[in-house]
C-alpha positions as a Python dict, from the first residue, in 0.01 Angstrom:
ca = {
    (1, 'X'): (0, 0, 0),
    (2, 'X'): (159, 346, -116),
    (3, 'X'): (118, 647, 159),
    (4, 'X'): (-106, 890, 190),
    (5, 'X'): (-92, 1254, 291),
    (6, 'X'): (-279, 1432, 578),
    (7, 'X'): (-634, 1549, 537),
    (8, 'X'): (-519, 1920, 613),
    (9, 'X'): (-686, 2022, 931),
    (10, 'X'): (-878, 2352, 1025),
    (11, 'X'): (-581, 2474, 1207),
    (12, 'X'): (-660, 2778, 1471),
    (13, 'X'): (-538, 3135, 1292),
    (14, 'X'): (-180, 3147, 1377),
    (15, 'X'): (-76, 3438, 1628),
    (16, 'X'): (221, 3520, 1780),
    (17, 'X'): (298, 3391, 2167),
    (18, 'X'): (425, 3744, 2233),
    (19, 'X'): (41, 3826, 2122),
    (20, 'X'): (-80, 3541, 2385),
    (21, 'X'): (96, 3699, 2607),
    (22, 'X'): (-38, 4048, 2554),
    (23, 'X'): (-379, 3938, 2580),
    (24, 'X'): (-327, 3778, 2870),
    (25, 'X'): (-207, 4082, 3037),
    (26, 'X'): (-488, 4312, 2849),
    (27, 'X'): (-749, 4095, 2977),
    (28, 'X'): (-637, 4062, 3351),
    (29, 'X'): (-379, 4237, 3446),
    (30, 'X'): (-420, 4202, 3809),
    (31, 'X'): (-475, 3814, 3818),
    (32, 'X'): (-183, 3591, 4020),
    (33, 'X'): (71, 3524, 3691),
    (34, 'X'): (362, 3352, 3905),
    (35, 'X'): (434, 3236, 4227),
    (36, 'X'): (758, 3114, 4305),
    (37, 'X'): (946, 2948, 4608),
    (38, 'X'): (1328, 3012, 4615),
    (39, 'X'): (1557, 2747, 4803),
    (40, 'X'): (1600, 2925, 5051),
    (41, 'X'): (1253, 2972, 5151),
    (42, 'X'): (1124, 3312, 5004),
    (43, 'X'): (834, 3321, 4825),
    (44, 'X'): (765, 3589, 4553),
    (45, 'X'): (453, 3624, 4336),
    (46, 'X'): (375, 3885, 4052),
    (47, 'X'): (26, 3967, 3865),
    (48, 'X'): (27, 4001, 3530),
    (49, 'X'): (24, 4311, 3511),
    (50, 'X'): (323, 4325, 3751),
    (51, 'X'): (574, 4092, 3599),
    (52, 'X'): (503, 4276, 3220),
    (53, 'X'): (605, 4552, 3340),
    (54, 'X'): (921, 4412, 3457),
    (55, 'X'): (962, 4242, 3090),
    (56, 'X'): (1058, 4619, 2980),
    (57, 'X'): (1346, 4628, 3174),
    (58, 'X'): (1505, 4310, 3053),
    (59, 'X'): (1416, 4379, 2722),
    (60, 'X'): (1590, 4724, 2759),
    (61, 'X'): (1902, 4459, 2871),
    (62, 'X'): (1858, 4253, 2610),
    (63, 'X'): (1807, 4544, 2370),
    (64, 'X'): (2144, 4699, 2510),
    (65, 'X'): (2335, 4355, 2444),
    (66, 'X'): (2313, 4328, 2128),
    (67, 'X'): (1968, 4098, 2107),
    (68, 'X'): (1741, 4204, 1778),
    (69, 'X'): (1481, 4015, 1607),
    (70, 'X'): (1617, 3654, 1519),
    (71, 'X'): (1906, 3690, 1741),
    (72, 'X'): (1983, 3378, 2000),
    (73, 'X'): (1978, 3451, 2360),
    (74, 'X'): (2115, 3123, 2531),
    (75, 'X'): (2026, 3008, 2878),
    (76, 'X'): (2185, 2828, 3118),
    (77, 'X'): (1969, 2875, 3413),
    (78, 'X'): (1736, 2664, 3668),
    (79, 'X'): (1404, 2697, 3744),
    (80, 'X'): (1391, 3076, 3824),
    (81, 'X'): (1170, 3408, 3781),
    (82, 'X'): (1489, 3483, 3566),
    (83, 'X'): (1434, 3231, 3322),
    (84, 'X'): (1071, 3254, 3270),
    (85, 'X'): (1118, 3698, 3198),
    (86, 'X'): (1422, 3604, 2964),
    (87, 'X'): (1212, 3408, 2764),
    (88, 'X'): (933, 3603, 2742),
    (89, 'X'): (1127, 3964, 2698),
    (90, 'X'): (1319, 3784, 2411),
    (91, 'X'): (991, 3652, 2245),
    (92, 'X'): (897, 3994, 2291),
    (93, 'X'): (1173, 4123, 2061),
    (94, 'X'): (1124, 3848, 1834),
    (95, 'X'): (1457, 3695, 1919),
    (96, 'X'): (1530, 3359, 1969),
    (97, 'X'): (1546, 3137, 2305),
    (98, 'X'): (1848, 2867, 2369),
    (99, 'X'): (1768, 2682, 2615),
    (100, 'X'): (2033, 2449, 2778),
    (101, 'X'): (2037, 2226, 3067),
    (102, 'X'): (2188, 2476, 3342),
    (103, 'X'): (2376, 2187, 3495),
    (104, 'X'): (2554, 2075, 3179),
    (105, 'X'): (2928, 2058, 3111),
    (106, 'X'): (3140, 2254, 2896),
    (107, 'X'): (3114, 2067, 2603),
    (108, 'X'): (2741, 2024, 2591),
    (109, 'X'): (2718, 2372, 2637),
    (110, 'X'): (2970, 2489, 2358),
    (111, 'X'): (2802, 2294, 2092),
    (112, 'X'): (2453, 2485, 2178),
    (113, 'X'): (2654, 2818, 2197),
    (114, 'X'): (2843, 2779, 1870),
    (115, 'X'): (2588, 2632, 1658),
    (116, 'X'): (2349, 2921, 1761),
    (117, 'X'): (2600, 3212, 1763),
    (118, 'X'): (2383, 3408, 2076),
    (119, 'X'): (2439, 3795, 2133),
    (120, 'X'): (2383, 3734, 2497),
    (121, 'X'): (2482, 3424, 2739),
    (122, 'X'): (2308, 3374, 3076),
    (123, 'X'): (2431, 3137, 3366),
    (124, 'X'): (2428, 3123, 3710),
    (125, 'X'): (2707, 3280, 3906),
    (126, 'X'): (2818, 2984, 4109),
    (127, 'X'): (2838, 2809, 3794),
    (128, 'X'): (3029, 3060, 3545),
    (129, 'X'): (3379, 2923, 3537),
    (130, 'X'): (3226, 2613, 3324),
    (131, 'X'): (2970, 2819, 3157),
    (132, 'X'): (3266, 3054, 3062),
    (133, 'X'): (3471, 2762, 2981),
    (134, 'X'): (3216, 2635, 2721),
    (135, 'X'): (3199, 2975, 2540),
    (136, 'X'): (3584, 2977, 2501),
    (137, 'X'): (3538, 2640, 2385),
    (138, 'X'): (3311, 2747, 2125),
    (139, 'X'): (3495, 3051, 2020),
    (140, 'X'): (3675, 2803, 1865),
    (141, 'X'): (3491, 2668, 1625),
    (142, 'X'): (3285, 2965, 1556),
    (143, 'X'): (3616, 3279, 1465),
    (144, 'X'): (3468, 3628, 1578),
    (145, 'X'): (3209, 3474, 1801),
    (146, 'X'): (3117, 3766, 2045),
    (147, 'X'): (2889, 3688, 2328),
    (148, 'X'): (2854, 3854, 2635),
    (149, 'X'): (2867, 3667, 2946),
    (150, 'X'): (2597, 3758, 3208),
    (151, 'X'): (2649, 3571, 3547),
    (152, 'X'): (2335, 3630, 3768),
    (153, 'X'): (2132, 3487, 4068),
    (154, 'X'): (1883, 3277, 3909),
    (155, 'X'): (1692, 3272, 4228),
    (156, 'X'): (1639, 3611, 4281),
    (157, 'X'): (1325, 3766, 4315),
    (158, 'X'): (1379, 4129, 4226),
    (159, 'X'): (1557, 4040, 3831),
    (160, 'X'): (1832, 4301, 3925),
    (161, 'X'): (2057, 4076, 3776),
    (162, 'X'): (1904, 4014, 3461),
    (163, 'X'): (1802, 4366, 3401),
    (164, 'X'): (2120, 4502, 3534),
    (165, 'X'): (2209, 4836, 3764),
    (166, 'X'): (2391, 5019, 3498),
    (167, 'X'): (2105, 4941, 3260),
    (168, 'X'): (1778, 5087, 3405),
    (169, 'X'): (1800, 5408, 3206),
    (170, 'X'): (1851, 5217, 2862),
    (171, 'X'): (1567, 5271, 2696),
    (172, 'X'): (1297, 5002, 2619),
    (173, 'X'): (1329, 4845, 2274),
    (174, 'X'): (1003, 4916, 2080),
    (175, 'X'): (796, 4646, 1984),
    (176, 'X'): (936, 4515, 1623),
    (177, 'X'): (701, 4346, 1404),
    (178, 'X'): (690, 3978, 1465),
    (179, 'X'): (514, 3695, 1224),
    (180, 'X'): (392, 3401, 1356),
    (181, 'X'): (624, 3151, 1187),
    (182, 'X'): (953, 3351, 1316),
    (183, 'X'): (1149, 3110, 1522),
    (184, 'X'): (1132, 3172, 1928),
    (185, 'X'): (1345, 2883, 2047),
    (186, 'X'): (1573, 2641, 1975),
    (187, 'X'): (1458, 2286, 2187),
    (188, 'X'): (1799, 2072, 2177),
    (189, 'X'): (1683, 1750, 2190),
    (190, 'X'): (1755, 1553, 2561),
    (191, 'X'): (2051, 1330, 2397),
    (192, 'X'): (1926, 982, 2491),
    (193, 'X'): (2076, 897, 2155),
    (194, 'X'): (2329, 1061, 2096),
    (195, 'X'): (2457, 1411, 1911),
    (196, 'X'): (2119, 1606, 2009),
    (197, 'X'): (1928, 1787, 1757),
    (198, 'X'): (1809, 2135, 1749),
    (199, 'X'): (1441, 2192, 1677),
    (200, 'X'): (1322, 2521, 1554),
    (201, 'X'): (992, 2626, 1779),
    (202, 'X'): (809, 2935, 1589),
    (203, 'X'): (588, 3236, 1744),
    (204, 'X'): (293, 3030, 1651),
    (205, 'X'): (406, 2684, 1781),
    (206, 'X'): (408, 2789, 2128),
    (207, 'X'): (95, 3020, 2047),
    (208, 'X'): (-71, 2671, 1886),
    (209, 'X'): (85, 2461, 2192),
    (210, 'X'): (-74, 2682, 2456),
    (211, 'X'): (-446, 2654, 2302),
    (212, 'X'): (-421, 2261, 2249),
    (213, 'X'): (-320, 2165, 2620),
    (214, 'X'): (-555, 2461, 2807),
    (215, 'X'): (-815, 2349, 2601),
    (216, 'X'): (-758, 1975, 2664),
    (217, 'X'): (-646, 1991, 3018),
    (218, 'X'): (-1004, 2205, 3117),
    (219, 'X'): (-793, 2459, 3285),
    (220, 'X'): (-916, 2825, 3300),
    (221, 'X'): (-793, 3164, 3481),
    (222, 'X'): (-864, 3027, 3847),
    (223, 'X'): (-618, 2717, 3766),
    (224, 'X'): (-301, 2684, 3961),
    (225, 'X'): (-17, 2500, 3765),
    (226, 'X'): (246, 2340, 3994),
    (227, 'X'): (592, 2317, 3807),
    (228, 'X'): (907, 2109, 3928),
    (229, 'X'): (1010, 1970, 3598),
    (230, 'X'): (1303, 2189, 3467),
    (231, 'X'): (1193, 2483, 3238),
    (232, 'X'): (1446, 2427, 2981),
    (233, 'X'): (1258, 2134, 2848),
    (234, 'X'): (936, 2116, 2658),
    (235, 'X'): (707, 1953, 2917),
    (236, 'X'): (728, 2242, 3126),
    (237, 'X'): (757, 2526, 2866),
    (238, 'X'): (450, 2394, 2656),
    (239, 'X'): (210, 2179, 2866),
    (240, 'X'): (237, 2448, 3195),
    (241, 'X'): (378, 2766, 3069),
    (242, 'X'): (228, 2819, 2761),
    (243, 'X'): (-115, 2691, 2859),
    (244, 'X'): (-149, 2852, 3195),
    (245, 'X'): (-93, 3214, 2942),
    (246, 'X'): (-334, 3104, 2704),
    (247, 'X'): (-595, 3064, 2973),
    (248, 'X'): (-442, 3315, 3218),
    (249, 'X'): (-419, 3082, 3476),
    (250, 'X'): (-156, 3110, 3719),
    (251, 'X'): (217, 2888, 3751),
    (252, 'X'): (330, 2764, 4123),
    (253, 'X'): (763, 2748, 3953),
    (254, 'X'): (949, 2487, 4224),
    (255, 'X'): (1340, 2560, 4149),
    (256, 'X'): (1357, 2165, 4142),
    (257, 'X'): (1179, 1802, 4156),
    (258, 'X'): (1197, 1718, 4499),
    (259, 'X'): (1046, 1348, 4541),
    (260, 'X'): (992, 1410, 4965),
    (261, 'X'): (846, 1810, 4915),
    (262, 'X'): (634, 1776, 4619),
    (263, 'X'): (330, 1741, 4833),
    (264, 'X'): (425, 2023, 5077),
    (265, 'X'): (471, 2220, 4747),
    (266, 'X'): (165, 2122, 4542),
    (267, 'X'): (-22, 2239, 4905),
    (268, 'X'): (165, 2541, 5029),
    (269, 'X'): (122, 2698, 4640),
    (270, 'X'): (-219, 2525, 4646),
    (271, 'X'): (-187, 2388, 4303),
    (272, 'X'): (-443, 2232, 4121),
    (273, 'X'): (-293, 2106, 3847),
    (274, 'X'): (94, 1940, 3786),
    (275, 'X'): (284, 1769, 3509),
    (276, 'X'): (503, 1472, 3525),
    (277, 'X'): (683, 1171, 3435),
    (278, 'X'): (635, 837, 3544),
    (279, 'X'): (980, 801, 3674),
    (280, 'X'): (960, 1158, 3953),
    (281, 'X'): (610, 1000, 4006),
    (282, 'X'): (768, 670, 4133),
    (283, 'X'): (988, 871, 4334),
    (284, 'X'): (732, 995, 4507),
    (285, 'X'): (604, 654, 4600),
    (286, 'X'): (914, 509, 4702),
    (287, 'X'): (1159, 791, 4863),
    (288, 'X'): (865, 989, 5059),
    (289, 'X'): (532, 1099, 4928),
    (290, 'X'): (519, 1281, 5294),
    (291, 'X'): (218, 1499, 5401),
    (292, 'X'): (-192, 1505, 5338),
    (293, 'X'): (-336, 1383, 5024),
    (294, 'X'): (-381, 1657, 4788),
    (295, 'X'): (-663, 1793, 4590),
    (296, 'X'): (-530, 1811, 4254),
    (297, 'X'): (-781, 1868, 3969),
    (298, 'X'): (-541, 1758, 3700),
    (299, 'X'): (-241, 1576, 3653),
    (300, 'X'): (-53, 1487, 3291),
    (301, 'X'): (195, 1265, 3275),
    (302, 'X'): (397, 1070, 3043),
    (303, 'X'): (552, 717, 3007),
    (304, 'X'): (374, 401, 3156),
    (305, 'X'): (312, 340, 3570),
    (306, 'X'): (195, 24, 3665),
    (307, 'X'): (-144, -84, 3789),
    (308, 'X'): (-80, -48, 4155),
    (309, 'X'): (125, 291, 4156),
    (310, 'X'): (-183, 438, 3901),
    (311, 'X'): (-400, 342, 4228),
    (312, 'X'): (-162, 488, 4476),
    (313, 'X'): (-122, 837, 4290),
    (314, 'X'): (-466, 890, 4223),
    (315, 'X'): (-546, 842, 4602),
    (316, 'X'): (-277, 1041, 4680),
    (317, 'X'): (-317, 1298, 4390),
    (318, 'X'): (-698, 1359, 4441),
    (319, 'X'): (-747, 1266, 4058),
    (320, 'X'): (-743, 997, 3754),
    (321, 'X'): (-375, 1116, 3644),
    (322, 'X'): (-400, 1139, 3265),
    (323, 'X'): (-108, 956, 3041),
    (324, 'X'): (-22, 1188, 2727),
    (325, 'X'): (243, 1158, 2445),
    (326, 'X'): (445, 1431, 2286),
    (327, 'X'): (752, 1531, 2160),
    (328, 'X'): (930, 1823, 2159),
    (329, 'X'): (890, 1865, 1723),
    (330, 'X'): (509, 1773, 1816),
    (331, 'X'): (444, 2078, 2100),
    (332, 'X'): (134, 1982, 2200),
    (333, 'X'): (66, 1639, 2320),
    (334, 'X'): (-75, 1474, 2048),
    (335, 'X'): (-180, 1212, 2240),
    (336, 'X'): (-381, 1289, 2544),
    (337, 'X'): (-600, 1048, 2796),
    (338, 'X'): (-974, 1187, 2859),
    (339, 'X'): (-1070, 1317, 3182),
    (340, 'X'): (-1369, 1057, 3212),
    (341, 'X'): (-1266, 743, 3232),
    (342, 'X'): (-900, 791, 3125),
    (343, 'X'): (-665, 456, 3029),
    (344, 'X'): (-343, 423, 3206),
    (345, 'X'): (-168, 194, 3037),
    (346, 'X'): (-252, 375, 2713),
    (347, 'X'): (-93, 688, 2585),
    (348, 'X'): (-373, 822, 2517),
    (349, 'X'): (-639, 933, 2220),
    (350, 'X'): (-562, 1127, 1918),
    (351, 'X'): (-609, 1492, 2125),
    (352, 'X'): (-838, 1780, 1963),
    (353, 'X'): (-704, 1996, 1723),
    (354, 'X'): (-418, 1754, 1630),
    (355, 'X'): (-379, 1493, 1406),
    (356, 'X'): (-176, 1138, 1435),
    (357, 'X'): (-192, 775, 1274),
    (358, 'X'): (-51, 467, 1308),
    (359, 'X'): (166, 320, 966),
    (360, 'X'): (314, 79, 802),
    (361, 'X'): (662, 112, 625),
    (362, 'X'): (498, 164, 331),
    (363, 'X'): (287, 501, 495),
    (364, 'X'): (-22, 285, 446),
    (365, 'X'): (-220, 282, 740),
    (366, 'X'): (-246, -64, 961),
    (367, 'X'): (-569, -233, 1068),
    (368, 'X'): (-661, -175, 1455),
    (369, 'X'): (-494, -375, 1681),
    (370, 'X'): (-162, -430, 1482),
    (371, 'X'): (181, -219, 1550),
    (372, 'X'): (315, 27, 1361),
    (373, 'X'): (450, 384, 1346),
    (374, 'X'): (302, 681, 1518),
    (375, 'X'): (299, 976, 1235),
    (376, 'X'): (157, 1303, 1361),
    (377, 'X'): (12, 1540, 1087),
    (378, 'X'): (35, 1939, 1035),
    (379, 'X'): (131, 2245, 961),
    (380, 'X'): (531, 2300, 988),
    (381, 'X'): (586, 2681, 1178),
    (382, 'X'): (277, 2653, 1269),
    (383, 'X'): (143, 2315, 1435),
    (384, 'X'): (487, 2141, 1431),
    (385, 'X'): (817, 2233, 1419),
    (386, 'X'): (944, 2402, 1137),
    (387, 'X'): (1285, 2188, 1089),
    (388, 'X'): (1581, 2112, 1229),
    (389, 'X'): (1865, 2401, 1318),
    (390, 'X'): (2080, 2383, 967),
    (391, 'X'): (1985, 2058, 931),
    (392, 'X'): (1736, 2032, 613),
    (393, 'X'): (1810, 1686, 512),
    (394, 'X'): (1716, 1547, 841),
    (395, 'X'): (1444, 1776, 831),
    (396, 'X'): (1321, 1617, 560),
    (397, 'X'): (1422, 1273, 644),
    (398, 'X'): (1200, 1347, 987),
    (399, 'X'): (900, 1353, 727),
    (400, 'X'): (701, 1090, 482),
    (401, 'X'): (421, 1205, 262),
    (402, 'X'): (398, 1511, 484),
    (403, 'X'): (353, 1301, 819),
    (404, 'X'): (611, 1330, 1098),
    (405, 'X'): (780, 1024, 1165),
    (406, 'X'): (813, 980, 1534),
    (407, 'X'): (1024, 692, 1530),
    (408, 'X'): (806, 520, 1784),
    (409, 'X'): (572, 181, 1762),
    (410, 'X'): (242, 213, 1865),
    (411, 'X'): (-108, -24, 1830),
    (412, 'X'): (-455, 130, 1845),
    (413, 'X'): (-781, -10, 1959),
    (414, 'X'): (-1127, 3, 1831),
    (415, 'X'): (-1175, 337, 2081),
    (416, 'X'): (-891, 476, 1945),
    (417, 'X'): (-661, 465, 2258),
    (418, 'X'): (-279, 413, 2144),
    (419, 'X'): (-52, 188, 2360),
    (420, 'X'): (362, 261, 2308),
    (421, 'X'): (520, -50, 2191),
    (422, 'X'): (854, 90, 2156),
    (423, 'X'): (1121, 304, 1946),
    (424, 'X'): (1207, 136, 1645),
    (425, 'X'): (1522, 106, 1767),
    (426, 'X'): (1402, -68, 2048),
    (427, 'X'): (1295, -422, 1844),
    (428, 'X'): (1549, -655, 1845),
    (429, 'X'): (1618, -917, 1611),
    (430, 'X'): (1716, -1251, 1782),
    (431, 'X'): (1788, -1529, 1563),
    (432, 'X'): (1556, -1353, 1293),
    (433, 'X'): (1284, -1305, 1578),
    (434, 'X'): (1107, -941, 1680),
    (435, 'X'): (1137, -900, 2034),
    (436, 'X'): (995, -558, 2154),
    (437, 'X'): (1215, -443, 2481),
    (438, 'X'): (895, -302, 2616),
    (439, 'X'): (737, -594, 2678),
    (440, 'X'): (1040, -735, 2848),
    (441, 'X'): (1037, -415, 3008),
    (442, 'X'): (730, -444, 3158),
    (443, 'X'): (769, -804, 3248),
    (444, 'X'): (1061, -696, 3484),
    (445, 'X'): (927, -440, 3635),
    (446, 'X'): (629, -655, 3764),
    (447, 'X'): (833, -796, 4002),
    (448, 'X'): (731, -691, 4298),
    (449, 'X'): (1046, -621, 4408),
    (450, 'X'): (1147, -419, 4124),
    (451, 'X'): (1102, -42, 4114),
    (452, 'X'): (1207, 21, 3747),
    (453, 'X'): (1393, -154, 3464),
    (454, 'X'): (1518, -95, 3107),
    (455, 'X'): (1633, -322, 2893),
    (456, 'X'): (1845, -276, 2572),
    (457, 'X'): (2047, -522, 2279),
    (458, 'X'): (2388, -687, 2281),
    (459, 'X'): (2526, -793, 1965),
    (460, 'X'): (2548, -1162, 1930),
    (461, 'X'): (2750, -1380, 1725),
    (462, 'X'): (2498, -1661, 1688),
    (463, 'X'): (2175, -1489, 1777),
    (464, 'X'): (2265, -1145, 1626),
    (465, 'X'): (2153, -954, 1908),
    (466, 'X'): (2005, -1043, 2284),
    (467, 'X'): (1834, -852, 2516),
    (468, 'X'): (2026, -737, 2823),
    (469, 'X'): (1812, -627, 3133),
    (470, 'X'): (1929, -352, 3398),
    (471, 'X'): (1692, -323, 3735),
    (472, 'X'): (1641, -160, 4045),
    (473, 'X'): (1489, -276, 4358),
    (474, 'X'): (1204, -133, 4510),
    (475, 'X'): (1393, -212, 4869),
    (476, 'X'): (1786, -172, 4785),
    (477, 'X'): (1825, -389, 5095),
    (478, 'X'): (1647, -637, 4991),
    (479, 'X'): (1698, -707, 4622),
    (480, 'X'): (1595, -960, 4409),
    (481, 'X'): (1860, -1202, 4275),
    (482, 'X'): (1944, -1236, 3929),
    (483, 'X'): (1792, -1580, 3983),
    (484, 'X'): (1532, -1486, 4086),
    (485, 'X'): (1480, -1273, 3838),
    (486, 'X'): (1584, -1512, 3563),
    (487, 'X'): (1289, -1747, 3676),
    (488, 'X'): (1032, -1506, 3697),
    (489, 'X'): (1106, -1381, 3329),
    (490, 'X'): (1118, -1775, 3215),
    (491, 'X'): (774, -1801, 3363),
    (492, 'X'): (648, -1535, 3130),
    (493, 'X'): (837, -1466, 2830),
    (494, 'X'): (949, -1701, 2528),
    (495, 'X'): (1310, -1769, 2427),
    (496, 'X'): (1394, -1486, 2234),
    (497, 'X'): (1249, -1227, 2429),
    (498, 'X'): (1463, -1400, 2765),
    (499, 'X'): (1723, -1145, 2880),
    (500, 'X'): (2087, -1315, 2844),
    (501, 'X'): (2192, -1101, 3145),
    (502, 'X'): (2070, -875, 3409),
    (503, 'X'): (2216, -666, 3600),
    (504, 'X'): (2171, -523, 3921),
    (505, 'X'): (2171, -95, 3971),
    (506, 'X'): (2127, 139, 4213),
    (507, 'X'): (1931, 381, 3963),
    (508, 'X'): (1944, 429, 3595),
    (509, 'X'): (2107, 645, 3404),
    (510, 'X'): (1899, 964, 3304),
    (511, 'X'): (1837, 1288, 3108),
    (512, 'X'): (1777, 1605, 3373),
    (513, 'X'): (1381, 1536, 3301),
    (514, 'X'): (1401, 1152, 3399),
    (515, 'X'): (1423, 953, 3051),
    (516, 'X'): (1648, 697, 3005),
    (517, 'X'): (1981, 716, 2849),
    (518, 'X'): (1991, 363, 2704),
    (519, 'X'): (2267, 433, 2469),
    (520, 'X'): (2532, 446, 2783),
    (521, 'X'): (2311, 83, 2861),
    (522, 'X'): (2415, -59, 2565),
    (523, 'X'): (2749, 80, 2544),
    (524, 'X'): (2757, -87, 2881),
    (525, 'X'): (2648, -407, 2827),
    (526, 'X'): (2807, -440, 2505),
    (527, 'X'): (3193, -392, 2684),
    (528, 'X'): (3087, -596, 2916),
    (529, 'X'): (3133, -386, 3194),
    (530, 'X'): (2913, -445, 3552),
    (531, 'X'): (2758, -169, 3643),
    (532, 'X'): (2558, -280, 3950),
    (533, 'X'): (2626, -492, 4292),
}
């Protein structure tokens, strides 16, 4: 069967998130916009109203660095008030957001920084020497690179920092004229493969983002959005941020995930919503979901729980938490559960206002029930991505008959609910056989002394490749054998989908927002090299 192309969709008219924003502010100026809880205890909040007008100021610092339309700013900051008015001053000039994780090392860092050429470089003062050493490292590669450094405290309250003594009297940049498919960010991708990519976000992406999840979500102005996931990623930025300013809700900004405060946090910001993934959710569980049950209204989250931590989050939540699926080309979720009876082992239905299928290799769709490919439909600048950063022929490698290719295996029922059945990366081939290391995945992590596992391939001389399992006990002082283990996987899973090896760890190796970096598992098992007890 030859491909098809997307049914084009009655997209939303495209406007510009600085417009969102405006709007926002226009309508209620003097409605709670941010609340936020430093580590050391203070707590700041700012209308609306309030924190626009203290966009003017960093925009007149921006402005007087160098930043105009189309120009990168890069970040290199935690959760912070400073982050949140850096992004949205620089959307406000049309220039364009770099994001990087604020806890990365120099080299990391460098590649962001030279392959985006920013006017202006912000980074927390206690971390400058390596944020400094990654921009020498890039001036390298990139002759007559001139960035400003800007070393600040990300955790302060009153921005003096990021708008800068010597700059109050520079005068406040007028408003340029921004189109919605100018680019406002570049996403680097979370490297759990490798070289990351850079994604080009437009005006109207996180416009188009903002509308999707509100809308989905039910929130509204009186919602309260509790964020601990770190702001340089999408989940934050899109499914919090930019929806809580489309509605003109309000954000409760944590500087960090803490597994034994989230509670106290959700309850002393009185949240009513959060966003998370399955991994900080089973840290809850295990390392000290402390305090009352909450009262949530809402609660996203992504990648699979099991049956009896769903149960033990939704008592302790106050709600049905809600599995979604997105990427960071997607923006919105594209795949959302329903508030009524929502699916937790499922990632969800195709979500309102977006548009996905399930293929074959061929782009010809596959009958209900079987796996395939998970293609998400659109408009590029507008409802996806518009490409990758000087990148076009992965750009257009990333699409088939104008559908994204996600890279990821999913089935889908007769209700339309899709269950993740892996990357394509993730189906092995032993001894001509298609094992699926999410099955074995989840057969591990039944144990009931398991709290999480991952699984990955070793080349094999005989069988070509094997699966290799890496787990880690619910109780570290009481873990499961490998034995043990061993039988309870030859109870439930055939030959070729038995893991050749397992191996004991005290936690798994992870991106800052809790996914797995399975590349430095199979660099691991293929050397050969224990990594556990």
């Amino acid at each position: 069967m030859t491909g098809r192309k997307p049914t084009p969709g009655h997209w939303p008219e495209a406007v510009t998130f600085a417009e969102v924003w405006d709007r926002a502010v226009a309508r209620a100026p003097g409605a709670l916009f941010l609340r936020y809880a430093a580590p050391d205890g203070t707590v700041a909040e700012w209308s609306y109203g309030a924190f626009d007008r203290l966009l003017d100021g960093v925009a007149a610092r921006l402005g007087a660095g160098g930043v105009r339309p189309g120009r990168a700013v890069h970040l290199a900051l935690a959760n912070g008030p400073a982050f949140v008015a850096l992004w949205l001053a620089a959307a406000r000039l049309g220039a364009v957001m770099v994001p990087s994780d604020p806890f990365g090392r120099a080299p990391e860092l460098a590649g962001h920084i030279s392959r985006t050429n920013p006017a202006l470089g912000f980074c927390a003062a206690d971390r400058a020497g390596e944020y400094r050493k990654a921009v020498a490292e890039a001036a390298e590669s990139v002759p007559g690179l001139a960035m400003e450094v800007v070393a600040v405290n990300e955790h302060a309250p009153n921005l003096d920092g990021v708008t800068g003594e010597s700059r109050r009297s520079a005068p406040v940049p007028g408003r340029p004229e921004i189109e919605p498919r100018d680019t406002a960010a570049v996403m680097f991708t979370s490297g759990t493969t490798g070289r990351p990519k850079g994604a080009e976000i437009t005006q109207a992406n996180y416009a188009f983002c903002g509308k999707v999840m509100a809308e989905r979500a039910g929130f509204d102005a009186g919602a309260r959005l509790l964020v601990v996931l770190p702001l340089f990623h999408g989940n934050a930025q899109y499914y919090s941020f930019a929806a809580a300013i489309w509605c003109g809700a309000a954000v409760v900004l944590q500087p960090r995930f803490s597994a034994s405060r989230f509670c106290a946090q959700a309850a002393a910001g009185e949240a009513t919503a959060a966003s998370l993934f399955a991994a900080p959710m089973r840290m809850i569980l295990a390392r000290g979901a402390a305090g009352p049950n909450l009262s949530l209204d809402h609660c996203w989250y992504a990648q699979n729980v099991n049956d009896d931590q769903y149960a033990q989050l939704a008592e302790l939540f106050g709600c049905l938490p809600r599995q979604l699926y997105g990427m960071t080309e997607t923006l919105p979720a594209v795949l959302t559960n329903p508030r009524t009876d929502p699916v937790p082992s499922s990632m969800g239905q195709q979500t309102p206002g977006c548009l996905v299928d399930v293929t074959d290799a061929s782009g010809g769709p596959v009958p209900g029930g079987e796996v395939g490919e998970l293609v998400v439909g659109g408009e590029r600048g507008i409802t996806l991505f518009s490409g990758y950063l000087d990148d076009p022929e992965t750009t257009e490698a990333s699409f088939r008959y104008g559908w994204l290719l996600t890279g990821d295996r999913a089935r889908r029922d007769a209700a339309g609910h899709h269950y993740f059945d892996g990357r394509r990366s993730e189906v092995l081939k032993v001894s001509g056989e298609n094992v699926s290391v999410v099955a074995v995945e989840a057969v591990l992590a039944a144990h009931p002394g398991v709290l999480e596992a991952a699984v990955v391939g070793r080349p094999d001389p005989v069988r070509d490749e094997v699966p290799v399992g890496f787990v880690v006990a619910r109780d570290p002082a009481r873990s499961p054998s490998t034995a043990e283990l061993t039988a309870w996987c030859s109870e439930r899973l055939g030959p070729a989908a038995m893991p050749r090896e397992l191996r004991l760890l005290d936690e798994l190796p992870r991106t800052s927002v809790g996914k797995i970096r399975k590349f430095l598992l199979a660099g691991r098992a293929a050397g050969g090299v224990s990594t556990g007890r």
